[in-house]
N, C-alpha and C positions, 0 to 999 in steps of 0.2 A: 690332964685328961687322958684316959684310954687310949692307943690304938684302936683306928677304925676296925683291924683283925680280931681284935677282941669281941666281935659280936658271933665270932665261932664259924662263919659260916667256910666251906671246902673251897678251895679256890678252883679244885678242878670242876666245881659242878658248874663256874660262870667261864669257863676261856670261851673266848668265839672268835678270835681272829688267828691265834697262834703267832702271832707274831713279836710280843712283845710278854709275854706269861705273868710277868711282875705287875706289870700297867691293866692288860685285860682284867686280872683277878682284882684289881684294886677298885678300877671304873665300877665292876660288877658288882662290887659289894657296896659299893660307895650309893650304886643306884638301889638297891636293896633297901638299902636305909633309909635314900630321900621315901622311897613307895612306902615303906613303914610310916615315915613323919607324915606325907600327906593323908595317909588314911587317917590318924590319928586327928588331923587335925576337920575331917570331913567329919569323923564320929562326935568330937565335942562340940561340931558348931551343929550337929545333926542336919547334914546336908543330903546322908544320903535316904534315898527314897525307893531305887529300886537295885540300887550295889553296881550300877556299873560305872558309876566313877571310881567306886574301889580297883576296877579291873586294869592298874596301870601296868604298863610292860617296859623295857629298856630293850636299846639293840647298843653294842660298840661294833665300831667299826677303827680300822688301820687304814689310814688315807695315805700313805705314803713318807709324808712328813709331820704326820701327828695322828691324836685319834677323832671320830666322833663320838660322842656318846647321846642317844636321841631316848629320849625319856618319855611316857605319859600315854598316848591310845592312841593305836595304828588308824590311820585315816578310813580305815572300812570299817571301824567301829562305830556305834551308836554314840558312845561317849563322847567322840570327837567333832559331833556336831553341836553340842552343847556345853563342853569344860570348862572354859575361858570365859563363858558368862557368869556360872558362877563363882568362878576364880575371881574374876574383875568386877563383878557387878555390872546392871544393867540402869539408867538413870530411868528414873519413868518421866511419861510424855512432857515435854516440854522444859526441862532438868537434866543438869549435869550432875556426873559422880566424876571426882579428880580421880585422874590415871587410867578414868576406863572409855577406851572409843565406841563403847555400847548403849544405846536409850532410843528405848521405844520410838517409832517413826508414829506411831494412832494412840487415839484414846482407847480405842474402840477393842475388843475383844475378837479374835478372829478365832474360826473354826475351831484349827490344828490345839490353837494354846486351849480353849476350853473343855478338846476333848483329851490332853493332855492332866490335864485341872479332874474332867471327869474320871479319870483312867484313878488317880490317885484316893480322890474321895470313896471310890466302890474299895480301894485297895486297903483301908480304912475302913472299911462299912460305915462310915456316914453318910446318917439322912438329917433332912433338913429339921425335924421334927424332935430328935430324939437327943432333948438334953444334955441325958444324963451322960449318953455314949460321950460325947462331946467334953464333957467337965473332964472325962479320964485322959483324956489326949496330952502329949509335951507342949508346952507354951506356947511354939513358936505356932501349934494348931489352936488352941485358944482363941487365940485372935478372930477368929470366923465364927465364932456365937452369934456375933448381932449379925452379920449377914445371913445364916443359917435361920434366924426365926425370920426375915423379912425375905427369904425365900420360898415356893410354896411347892418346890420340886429341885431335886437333885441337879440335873439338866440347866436350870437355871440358878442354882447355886452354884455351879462349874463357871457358867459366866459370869458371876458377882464375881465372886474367885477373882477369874482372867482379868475384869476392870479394874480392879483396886490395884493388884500386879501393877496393869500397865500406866495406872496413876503412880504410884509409890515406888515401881520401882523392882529390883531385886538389888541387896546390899551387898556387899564383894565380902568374900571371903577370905582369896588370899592365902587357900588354901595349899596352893600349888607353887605359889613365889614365895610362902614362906619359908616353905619347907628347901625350893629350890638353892637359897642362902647356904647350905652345907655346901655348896661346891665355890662358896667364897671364903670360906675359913681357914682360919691358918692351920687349922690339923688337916687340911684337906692338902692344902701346899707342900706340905712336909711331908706328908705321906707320899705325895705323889715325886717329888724330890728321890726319898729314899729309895722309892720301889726302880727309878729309871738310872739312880749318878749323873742324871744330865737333866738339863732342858728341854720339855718334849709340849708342844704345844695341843689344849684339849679343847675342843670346842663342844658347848654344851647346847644342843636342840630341844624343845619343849613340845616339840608336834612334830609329824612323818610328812605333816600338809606341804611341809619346809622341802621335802626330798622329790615331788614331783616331779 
């Protein structure tokens, strides 16, 4: 296997601590790559909707006796009120999904999620009516044909939408732990060996929620 360096990128364009040049440019590029593998892997499950889970960012920091390296969307972001659901899944009402502490609390369809549901359908231009528009859509929008003709308005096909959601569920993705596995690899170990001759311990954060 390649050198993680081999992906080209300047090591001065990532330093951010100065204290360690080897380690910062390594962490930097190392995070570079996990945000490349998660989008990759948000595009082929077509997760995204409106691109701001695409918008991942990395901070390293020198703590003294090791680094951090905190990965994925700064807690002012919009993404970060939503990642981890679709990373993990969400079970629908009255169901579990293994590994994830998320599942619906109602059956029921509440405001926010239908006008979240409605927000997507305009973004889309579908209406309830129209077919054909309908048959051109990717699979994973297929599935809403029969709700679609036993709708008789947009508004209320946003909360068909919302119900079946909160029956069925959202299915984890995964998108974000799978990708996050490069910093358990042994090319990851070895690299980071070589860049320091010593021992340097790194901890790895998946949210800014953490740094409060």
């Amino acid at each position: 296997m390649a050198s993680i360096y081999s992906f080209g990128e300047s090591k001065n364009d990532f330093l951010t601590t100065g204290k360690m040049e080897e380690v910062d440019a390594l962490l930097a590029t190392y995070a570079q790559v996990f945000i490349e593998s998660a989008q990759r892997n948000l595009r082929s499950q077509k997760k995204i909707v409106t691109g701001e889970l695409m918008n991942m960012t990395f901070d390293v920091k020198f703590m003294g006796k090791g680094y951090e390296l905190t990965l994925g969307y700064p807690k002012d972001s919009k993404a970060a009120e939503y990642w981890d659901y679709v990373n993990k899944g969400v079970a629908g009402y009255g169901k579990q999904i293994s590994g994830s502490p998320y599942n619906f609390k109602s059956p029921f369809a509440n405001k926010k999620m239908a006008g979240a549901i409605l927000m997507w359908i305009r973004r889309n231009s579908i209406r309830p009516t129209e077919k054909k528009k309908l048959s051109g859509l990717e699979r994973k929008r297929k599935s809403i044909r029969k709700l679609a003709t036993e709708a008789n308005s947009v508004k209320q096909l946003a909360y068909a939408i919302s119900t079946k959601i909160k029956r069925d569920g959202i299915k984890p993705s995964k998108y974000f732990d799978n990708a996050l596995k490069l910093f358990n690899s042994a090319e990851f170990q070895k690299d980071l060996a070589e860049a320091v001759g010593f021992e340097v311990q790194v901890a790895i954060k998946n949210s800014w929620e953490n740094n409060k």
